[in-house]
N, C-alpha and C positions, 0 to 999 in steps of 0.2 A: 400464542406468539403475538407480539405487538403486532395493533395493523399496519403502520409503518415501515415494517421489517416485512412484514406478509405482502403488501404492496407492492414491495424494493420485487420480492423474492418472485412474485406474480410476474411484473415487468421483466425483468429478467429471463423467464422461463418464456416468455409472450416474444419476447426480442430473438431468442435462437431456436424455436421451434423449427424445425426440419432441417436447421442445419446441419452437415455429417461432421467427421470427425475432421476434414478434411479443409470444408469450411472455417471448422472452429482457430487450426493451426495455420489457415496460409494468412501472409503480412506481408505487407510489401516492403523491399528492403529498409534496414535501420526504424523499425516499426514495429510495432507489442499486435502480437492476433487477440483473435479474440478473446482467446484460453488465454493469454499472459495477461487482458486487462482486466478477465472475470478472477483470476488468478490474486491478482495484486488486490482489487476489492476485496477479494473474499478474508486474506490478510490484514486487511488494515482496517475492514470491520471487525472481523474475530479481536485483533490485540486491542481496541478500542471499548468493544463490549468487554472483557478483562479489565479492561482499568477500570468501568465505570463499576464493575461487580468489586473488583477491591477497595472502590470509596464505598461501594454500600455495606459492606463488612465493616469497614473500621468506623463508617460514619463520619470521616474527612477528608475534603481533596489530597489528594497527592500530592499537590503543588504547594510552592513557598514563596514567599518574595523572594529574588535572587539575593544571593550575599556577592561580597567581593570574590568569592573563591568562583562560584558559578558563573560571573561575568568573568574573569582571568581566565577558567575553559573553555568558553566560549567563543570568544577570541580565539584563543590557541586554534582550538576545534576550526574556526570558519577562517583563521588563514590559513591551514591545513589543505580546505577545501580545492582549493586550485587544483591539488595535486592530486587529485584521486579520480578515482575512472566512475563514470554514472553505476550505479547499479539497474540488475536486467532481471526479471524474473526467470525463475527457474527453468532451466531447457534452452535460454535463447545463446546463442552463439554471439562471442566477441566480433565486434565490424573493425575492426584497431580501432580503437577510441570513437570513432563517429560520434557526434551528438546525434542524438535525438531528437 
């Protein structure tokens, strides 16, 4: 395993040592526990280490210069945004809209 990742994974395991389950799930209102922030990490590492393994298959980024089509969705996409509800990880219950 990379050391970096071994580190992360070290810290990690260092930070909720003895905590119970009980610990891991309480949050204070309109708030991610612990389990939804280790949760969201563990996600957004996984789909991150995937892309970097699909550039090393193909042997090129993913990425492009944007064209005019990808700025024209983008746009759409981010006035879009107004209207849509935060997303929450798995398990958490709707607050009606509250931010975060």
């Amino acid at each position: 395993m990379d050391t970096y990742l071994q580190r992360l994974q070290d810290a990690i395991a260092s930070a909720i040592q003895g905590m119970t389950a009980e610990d891991l799930t309480r949050h204070p209102e309109g708030k991610w526990s612990t389990a939804e922030v280790l949760e969201h990490l563990y996600l957004t590492y996984t789909g991150t280490a995937k892309g970097f393994e699909r550039c090393l298959q193909t042997g090129k980024p993913l990425v492009h210069p944007p064209t005019w089509k990808d700025r024209l969705f983008t746009a759409i996409v981010t006035d879009l945004v107004g209207n849509l509800r935060p997303l929450r990880p798995q398990g958490q219950e709707d607050h009606g809209g509250q931010d975060f």
